[in-house]
C-alpha positions as CSV (number, residue, x, y, z in Angstrom):
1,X,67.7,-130.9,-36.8
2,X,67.4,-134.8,-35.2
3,X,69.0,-134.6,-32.2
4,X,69.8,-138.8,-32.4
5,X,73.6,-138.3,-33.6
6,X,75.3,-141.3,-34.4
7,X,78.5,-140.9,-32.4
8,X,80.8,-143.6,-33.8
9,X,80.5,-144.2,-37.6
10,X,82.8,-146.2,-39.6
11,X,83.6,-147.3,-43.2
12,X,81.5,-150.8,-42.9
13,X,83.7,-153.9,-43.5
14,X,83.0,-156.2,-45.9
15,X,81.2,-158.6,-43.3
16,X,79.0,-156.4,-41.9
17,X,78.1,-155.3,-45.5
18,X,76.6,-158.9,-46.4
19,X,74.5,-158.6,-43.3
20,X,73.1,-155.3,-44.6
21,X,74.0,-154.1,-48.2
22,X,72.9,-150.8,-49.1
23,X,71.1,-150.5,-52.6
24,X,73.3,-147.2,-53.4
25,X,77.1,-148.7,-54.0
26,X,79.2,-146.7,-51.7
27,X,76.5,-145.6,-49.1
28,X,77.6,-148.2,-46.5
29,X,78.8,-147.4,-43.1
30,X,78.7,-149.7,-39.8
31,X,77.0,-147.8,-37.0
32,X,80.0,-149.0,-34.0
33,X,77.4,-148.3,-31.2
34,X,74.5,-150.4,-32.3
35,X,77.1,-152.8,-34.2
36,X,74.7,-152.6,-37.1
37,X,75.5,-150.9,-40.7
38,X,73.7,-147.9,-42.0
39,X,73.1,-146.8,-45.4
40,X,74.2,-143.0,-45.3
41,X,72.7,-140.5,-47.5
42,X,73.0,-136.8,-47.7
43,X,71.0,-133.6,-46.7
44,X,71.5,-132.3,-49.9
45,X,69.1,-130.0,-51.9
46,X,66.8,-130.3,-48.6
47,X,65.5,-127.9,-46.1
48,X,63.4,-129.6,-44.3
49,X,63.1,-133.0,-41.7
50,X,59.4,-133.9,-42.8
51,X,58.9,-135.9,-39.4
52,X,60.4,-136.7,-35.9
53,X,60.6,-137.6,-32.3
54,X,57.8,-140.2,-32.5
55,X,56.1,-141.1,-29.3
56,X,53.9,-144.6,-28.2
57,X,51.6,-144.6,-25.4
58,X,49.5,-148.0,-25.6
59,X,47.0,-149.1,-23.0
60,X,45.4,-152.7,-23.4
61,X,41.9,-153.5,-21.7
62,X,41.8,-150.2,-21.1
63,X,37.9,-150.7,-20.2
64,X,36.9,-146.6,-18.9
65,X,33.6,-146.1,-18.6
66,X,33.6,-143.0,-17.6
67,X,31.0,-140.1,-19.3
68,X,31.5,-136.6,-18.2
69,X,33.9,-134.1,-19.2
70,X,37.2,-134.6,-17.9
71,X,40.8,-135.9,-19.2
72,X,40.5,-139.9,-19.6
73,X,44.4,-140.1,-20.1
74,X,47.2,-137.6,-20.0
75,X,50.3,-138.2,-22.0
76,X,53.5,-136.1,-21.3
77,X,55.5,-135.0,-24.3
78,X,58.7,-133.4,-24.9
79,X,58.6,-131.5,-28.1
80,X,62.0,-130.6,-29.4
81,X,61.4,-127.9,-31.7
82,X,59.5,-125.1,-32.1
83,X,58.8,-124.9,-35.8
84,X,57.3,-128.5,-35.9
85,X,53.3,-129.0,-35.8
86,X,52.1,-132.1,-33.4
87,X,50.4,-134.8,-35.1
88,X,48.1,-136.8,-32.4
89,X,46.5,-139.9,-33.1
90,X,44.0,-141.9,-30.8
91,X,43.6,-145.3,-32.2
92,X,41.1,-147.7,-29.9
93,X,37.7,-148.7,-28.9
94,X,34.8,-146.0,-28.3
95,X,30.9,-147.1,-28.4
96,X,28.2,-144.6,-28.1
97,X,25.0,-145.9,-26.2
98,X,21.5,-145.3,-26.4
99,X,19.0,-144.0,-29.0
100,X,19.9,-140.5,-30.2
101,X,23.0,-140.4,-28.2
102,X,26.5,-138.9,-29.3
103,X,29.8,-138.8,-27.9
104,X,32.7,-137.0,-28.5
105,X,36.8,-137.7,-27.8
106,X,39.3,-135.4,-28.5
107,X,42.9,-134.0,-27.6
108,X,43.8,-130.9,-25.9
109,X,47.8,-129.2,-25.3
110,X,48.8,-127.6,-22.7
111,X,44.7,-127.3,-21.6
112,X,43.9,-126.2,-24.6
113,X,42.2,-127.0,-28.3
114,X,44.4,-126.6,-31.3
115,X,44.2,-122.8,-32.3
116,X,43.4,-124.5,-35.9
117,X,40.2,-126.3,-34.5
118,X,39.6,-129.3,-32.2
119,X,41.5,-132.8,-33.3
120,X,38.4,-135.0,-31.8
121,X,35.9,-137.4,-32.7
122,X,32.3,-137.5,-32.8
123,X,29.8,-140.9,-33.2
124,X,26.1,-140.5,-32.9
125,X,23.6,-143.2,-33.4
126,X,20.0,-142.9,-34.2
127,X,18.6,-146.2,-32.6
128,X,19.4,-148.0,-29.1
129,X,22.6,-149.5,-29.8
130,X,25.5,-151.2,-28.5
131,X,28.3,-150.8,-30.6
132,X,31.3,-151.2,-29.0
133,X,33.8,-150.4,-32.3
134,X,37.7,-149.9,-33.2
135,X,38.3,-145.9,-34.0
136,X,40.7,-143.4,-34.9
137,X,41.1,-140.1,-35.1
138,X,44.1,-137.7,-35.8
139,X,45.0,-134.0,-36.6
140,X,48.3,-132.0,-37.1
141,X,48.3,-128.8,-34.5
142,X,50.6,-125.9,-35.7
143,X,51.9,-122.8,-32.9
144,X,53.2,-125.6,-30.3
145,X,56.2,-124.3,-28.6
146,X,58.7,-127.0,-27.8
147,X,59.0,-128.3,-24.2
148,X,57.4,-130.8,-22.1
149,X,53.5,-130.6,-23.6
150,X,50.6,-132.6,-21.4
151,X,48.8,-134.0,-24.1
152,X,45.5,-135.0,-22.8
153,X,42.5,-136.9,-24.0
154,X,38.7,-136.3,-22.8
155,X,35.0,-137.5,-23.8
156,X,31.8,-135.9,-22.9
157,X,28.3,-136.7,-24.5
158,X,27.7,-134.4,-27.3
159,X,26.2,-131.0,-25.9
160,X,27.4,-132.0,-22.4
161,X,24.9,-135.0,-22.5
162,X,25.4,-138.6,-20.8
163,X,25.3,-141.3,-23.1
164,X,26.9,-143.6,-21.8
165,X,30.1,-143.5,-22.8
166,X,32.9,-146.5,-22.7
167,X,36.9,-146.3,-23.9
168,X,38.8,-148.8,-24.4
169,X,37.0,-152.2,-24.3
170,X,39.0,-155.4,-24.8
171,X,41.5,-153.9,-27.0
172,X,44.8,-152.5,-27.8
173,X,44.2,-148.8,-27.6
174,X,47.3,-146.3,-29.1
175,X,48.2,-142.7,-28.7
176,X,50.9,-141.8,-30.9
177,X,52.6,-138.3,-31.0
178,X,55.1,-137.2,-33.6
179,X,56.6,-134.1,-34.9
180,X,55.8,-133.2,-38.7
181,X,58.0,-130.3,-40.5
182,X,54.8,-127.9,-41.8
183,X,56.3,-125.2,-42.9
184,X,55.6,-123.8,-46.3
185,X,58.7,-122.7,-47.9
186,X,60.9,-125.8,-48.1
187,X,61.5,-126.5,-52.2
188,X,64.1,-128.9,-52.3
189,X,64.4,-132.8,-53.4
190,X,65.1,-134.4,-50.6
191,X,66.8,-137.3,-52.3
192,X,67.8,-138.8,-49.4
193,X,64.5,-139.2,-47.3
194,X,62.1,-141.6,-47.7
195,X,59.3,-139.3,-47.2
196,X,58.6,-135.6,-47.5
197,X,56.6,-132.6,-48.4
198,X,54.0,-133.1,-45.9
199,X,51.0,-130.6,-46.2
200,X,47.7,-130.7,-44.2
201,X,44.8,-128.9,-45.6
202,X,42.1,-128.4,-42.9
203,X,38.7,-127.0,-44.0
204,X,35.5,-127.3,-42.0
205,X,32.7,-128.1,-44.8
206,X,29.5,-129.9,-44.0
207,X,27.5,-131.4,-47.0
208,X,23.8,-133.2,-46.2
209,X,22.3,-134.6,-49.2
210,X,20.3,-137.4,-50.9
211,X,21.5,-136.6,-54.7
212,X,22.8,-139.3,-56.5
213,X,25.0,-136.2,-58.6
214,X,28.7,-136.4,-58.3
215,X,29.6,-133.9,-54.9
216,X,33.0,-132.2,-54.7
217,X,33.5,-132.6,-50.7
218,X,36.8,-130.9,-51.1
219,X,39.6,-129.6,-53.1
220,X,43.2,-128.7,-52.6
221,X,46.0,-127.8,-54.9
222,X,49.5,-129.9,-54.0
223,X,52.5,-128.9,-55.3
224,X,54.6,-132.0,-55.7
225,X,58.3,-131.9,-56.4
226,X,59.8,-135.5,-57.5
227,X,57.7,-137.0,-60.4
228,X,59.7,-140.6,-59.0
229,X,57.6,-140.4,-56.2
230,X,54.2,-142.2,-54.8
231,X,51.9,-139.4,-53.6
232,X,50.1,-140.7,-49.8
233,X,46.6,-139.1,-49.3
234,X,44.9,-139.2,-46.4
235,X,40.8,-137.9,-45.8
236,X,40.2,-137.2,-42.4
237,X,36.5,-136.4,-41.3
238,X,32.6,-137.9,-40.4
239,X,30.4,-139.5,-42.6
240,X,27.0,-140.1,-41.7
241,X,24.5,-142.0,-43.4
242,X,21.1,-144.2,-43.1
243,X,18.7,-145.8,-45.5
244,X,18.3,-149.2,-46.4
245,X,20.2,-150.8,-49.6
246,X,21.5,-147.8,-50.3
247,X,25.5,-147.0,-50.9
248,X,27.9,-143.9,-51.3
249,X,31.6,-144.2,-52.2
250,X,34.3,-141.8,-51.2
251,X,37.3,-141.5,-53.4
252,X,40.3,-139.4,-54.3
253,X,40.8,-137.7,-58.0
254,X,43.7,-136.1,-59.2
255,X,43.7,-133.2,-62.1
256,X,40.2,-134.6,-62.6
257,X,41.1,-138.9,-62.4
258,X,40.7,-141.5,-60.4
259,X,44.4,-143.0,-59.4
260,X,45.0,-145.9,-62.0
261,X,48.3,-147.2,-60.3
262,X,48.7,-149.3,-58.6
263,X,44.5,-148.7,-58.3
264,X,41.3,-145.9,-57.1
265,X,41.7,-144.7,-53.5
266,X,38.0,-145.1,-51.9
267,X,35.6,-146.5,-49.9
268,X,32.3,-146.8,-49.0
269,X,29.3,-146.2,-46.4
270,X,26.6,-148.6,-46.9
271,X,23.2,-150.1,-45.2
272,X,22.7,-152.9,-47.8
273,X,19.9,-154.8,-45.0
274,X,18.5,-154.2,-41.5
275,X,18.8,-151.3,-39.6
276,X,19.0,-148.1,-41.9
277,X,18.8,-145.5,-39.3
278,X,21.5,-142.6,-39.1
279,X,25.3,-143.7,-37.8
280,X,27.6,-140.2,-37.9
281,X,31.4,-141.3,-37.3
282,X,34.8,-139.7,-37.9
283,X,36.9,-142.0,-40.1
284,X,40.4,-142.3,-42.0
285,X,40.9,-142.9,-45.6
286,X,44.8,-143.2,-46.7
287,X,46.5,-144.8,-50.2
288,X,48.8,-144.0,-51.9
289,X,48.8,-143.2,-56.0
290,X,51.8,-144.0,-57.9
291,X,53.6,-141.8,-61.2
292,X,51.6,-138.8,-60.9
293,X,53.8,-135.5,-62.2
294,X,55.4,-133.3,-60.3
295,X,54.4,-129.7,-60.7
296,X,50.3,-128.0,-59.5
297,X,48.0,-131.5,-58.5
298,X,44.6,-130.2,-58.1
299,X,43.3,-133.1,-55.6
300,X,39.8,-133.7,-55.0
301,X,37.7,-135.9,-52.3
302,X,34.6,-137.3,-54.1
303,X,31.6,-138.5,-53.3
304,X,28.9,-140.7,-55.5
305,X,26.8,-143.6,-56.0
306,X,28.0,-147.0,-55.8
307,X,27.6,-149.4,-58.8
308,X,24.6,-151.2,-59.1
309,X,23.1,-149.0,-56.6
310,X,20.3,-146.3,-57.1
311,X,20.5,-144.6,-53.7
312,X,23.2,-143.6,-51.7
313,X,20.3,-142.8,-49.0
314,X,21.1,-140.2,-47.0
315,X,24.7,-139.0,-46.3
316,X,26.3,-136.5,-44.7
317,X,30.2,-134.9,-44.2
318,X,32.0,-132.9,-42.4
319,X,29.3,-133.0,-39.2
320,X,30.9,-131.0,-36.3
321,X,34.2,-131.8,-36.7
322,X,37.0,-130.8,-38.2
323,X,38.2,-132.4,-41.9
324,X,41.5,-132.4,-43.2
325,X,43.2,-133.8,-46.4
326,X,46.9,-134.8,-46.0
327,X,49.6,-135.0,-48.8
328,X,52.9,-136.2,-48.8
329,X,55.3,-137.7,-51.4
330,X,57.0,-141.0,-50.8
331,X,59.8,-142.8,-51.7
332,X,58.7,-146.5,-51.7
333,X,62.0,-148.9,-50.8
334,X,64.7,-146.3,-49.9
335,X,67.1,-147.7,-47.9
336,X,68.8,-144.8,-46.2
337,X,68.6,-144.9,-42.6
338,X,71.4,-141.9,-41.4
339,X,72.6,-138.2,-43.6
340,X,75.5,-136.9,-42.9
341,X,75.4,-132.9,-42.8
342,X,78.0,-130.6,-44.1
343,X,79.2,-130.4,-40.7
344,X,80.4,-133.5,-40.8
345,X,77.6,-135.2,-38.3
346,X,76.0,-137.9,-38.6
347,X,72.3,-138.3,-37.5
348,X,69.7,-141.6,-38.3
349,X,66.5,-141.0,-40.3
350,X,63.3,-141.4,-38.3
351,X,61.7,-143.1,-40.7
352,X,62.7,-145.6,-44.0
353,X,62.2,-148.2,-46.0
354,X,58.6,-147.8,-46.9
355,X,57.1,-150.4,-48.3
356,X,53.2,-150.1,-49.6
357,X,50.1,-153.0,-51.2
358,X,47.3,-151.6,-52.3
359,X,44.3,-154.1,-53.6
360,X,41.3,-153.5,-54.9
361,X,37.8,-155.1,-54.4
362,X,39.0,-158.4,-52.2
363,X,36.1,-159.0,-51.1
364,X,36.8,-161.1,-48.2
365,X,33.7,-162.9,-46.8
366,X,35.4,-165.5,-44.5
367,X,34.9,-164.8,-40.9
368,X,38.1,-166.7,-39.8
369,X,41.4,-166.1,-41.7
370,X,44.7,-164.5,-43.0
371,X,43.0,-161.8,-45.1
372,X,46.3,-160.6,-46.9
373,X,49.7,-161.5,-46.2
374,X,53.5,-159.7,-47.4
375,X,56.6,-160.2,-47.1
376,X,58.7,-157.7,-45.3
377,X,62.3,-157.1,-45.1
378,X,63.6,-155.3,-41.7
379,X,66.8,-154.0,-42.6
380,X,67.4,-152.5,-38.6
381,X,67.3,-154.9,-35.2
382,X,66.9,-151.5,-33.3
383,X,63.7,-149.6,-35.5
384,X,60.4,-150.7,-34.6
385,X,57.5,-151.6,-37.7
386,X,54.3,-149.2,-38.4
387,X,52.0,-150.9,-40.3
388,X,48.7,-149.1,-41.4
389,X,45.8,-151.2,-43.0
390,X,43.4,-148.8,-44.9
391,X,40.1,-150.9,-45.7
392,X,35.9,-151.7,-44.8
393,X,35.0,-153.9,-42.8
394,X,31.7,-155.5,-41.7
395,X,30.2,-157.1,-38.5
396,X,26.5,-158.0,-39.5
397,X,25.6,-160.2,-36.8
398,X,23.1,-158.6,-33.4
399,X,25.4,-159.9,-30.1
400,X,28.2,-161.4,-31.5
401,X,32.0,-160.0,-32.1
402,X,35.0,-159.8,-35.0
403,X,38.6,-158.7,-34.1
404,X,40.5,-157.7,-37.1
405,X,44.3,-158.0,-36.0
406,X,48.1,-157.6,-37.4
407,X,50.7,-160.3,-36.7
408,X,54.2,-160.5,-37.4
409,X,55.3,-164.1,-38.1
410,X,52.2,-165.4,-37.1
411,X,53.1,-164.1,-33.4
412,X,51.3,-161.4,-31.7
413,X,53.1,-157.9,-31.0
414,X,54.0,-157.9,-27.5
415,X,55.8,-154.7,-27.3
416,X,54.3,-152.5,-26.4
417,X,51.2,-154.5,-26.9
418,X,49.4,-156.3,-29.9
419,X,47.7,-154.6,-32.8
420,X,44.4,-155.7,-32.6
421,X,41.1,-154.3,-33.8
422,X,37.5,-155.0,-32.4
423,X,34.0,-154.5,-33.6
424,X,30.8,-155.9,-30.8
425,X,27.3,-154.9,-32.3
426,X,24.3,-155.0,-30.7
427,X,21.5,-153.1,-32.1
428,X,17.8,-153.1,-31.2
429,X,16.7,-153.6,-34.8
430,X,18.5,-157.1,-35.4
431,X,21.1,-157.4,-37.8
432,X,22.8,-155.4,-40.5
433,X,24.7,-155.5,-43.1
434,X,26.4,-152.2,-43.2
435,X,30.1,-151.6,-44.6
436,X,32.2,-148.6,-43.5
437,X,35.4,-147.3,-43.7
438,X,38.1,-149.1,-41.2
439,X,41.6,-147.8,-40.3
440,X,44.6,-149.3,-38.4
441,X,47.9,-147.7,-37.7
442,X,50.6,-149.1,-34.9
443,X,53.4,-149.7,-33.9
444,X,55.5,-152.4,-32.6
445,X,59.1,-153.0,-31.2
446,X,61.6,-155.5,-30.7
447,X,60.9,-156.9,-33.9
448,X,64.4,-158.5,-35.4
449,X,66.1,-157.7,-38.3
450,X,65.3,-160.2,-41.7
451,X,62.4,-161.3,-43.1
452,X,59.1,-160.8,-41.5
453,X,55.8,-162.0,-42.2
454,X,53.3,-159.6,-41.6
455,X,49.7,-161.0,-41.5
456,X,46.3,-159.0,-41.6
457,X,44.1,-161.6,-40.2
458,X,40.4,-161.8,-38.7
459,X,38.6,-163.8,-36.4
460,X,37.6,-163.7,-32.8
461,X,37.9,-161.6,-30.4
462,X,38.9,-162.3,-26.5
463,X,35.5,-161.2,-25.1
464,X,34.1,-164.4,-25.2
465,X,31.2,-163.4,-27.6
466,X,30.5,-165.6,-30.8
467,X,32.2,-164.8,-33.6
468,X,30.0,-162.4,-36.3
469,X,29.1,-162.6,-39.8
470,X,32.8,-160.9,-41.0
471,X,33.3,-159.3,-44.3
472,X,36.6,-157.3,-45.3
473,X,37.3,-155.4,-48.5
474,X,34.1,-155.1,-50.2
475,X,34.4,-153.4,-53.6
476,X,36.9,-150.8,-52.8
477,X,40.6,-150.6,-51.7
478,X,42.5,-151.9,-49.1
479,X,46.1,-150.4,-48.3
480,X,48.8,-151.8,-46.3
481,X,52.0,-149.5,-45.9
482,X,54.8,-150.9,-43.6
483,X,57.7,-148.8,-42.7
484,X,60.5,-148.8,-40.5
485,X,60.9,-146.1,-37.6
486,X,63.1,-144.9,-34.7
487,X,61.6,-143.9,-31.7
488,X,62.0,-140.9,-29.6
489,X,64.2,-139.2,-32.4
């Protein structure tokens, strides 16, 4: 259970009530040591506490150049319970150098892989190239015991071979650790958390074809419990690809369909001009699908041909790493922030108020400019906001940069550093026009309570390179989820 017990709880007056209603009559409480009111639900019909104890690490400019095999950063962490798995995310700037070359990242705990296979990343690049990109990779690891865990993140070339590597350039670079609840026999509701049921599939499958015919990369049956709730699903894994005009969408179907609300989880990989030799990279496709059933969800991770395309080229999945399909059902807008157990205590939720946009084909070709904004409202002045943008991007131009970025009332995050997103290509062959799968997810603190504007803009970056021929969104979805969470709990 939390460990984050709120000692001093209170019915809530009427005045601290207007500040913060709760959208459950009766579910107010004012929270005497933060001086804020909580909306208090129950642990009723639930045997589980889905996720926990979420940890920040953020580095900006990191700028390591280093190559050979040895920990980059090490991040301590104090895991509170044994029965959790660890969820690690790296999200930052890698580039890969050289013709041929390949580079892998990944995590280790206590000095060694996961038991369940190696939660890394992998890039290789077929011609001389100077791609200096935004990346992120993350895995669950199950049979962690709980104490102080060094978490530690290393890069070698591929094979042990230097190609030049570089971390970290001219960015915010994240590594986020969190606690997630994987164990299989919880059955309950959970009418009082916002989200829940969380399942990783991991599967090691590697597909290498040039078929325009519909490929099953991978299937998974989900048993979901609330038919109220949205359904998040995440793909985890490396898509390669080359040939010229040629494009291959990804996408998620469920008993056999695409999601028709609010719209199709997908993206694409495409070489439309220019360079068409092979880029392998890991990447992260998440959305969420809304009034699917409860009850057996056979879930499927697609791949075919774009439309108005006659080639997908070349593609490949699943290349030396490891792939994994995440589940877990939402509750979009619940407001409850603390349960109270049958004991009596009180203890705050980790994570609420979820709030989720999901477009489809906005096709955003200016280079400078607020791509999407929302409107957001923060119920807590002492939770900080994750925001995840789930899209493809493009940066067609030889020598010249794009930063895709997140700002909150049109002000930077400065705490613990600003969500930004940065993409420098140089490549031998000139230009190209290639879209790809692009993933942001980070966290920022010290936010206040109200509204908040929260902006998914693009434009330049802080390098001092021209700004590149930009394109966000094209033909396929782009998610935004925001939430609110506690850290350390």
């Amino acid at each position: 259970m939390a460990s984050d017990v709120i000692n001093e709880v209170v019915e809530a007056d009427e005045d601290s009530c207007q500040i913060r209603s709760c959208s459950q009559k009766g579910t107010c409480r004012k929270d005497c040591t933060n001086s804020e009111s909580v909306c208090l639900g129950s642990y009723s019909d639930c045997e589980e506490w889905p996720v926990s104890n979420i940890q920040i690490n953020a580095w900006h400019n990191g700028n390591w150049g280093h190559d050979n095999a040895k920990p980059l950063l090490t991040v301590n962490y104090n895991k509170k319970y044994d029965w959790t798995g660890l969820k690690v995310q790296w999200r930052g700037n890698l580039r890969v150098h050289r013709a041929g070359g390949c580079g892998e990242w990944w995590f280790t705990f206590n000095g060694q892989d996961c038991p369940q296979g190696r939660i890394s990343f992998r890039r290789y690049t077929g011609r001389l190239t100077n791609y200096y990109q935004h990346s992120v990779f993350e895995g669950i690891c199950d049979g962690i015991p709980k104490g102080t865990i060094p978490v530690k993140f290393y890069l070698d070339g591929c094979g042990n071979t230097n190609w030049d590597l570089y971390t970290g350039w001219y960015q915010a670079n994240f590594i986020i650790v969190e606690e997630i609840d994987t164990r299989p026999t919880s059955k309950g509701l959970c009418p009082s958390l916002s989200v829940f049921n969380i399942r990783e599939y991991d599967m090691n499958i590697y597909y290498s074809t040039s078929s325009t015919n519909l490929q099953v990369i991978a299937t998974v049956v989900y048993e979901k419990r609330d038919p109220s709730t949205a359904l998040r699903a995440v793909w985890k894994g490396n898509l390669g690809k080359y040939g010229s005009n040629t494009c291959a969408r990804f996408y998620f179907r469920f008993n056999g369909n695409e999601c028709g609300n609010p719209n199709t989880i997908d993206t694409v990989c495409s070489i439309l001009s220019g360079d068409s030799s092979w880029i392998r990279e890991d990447v992260v496709v998440d959305g969420m699908c809304y009034q699917l059933p409860a009850g057996p969800l056979k879930v499927e991770f697609v791949m075919g041909l774009c439309i108005g395309y006659t080639s997908i080229g070349h593609v490949t999945t699943g290349w030396d790493t490891r792939e994994s399909i995440r589940l877990e059902e939402v509750r979009l807008g619940l407001d409850i922030n603390a349960i109270q157990l049958p004991s009596g205590k009180i203890y705050r939720l980790p994570v609420y108020n979820i709030q989720h946009w999901q477009w489809h084909a906005i096709n955003y070709e200016t280079d400078s400019g607020v791509i999407k904004e929302v409107s957001y409202t923060k119920h807590s002045k002492t939770s900080a906001l994750r925001v995840t943008v789930s899209t493809v991007t493009r940066q067609a131009t030889s020598g010249h940069c794009t930063e895709w970025r997140i700002r909150f009332n049109s002000t930077e995050c400065s705490n613990p550093t600003t969500i930004d997103a940065s993409y420098y290509m140089w490549n031998e062959g000139g230009n190209t026009n290639s879209h790809r799968p692009y993933y942001i997810d980070a966290i920022c603190k010290n936010l206040a309570a109200g509204t908040v504007a929260v902006k998914f803009e693009v434009g330049s970056c802080n390098t001092g390179h021209s700004l590149g021929d930009s394109y966000t969104g094209w033909n396929t979805m782009t998610s935004m989820t925001v939430q609110e969470v506690y850290i350390g709990i």
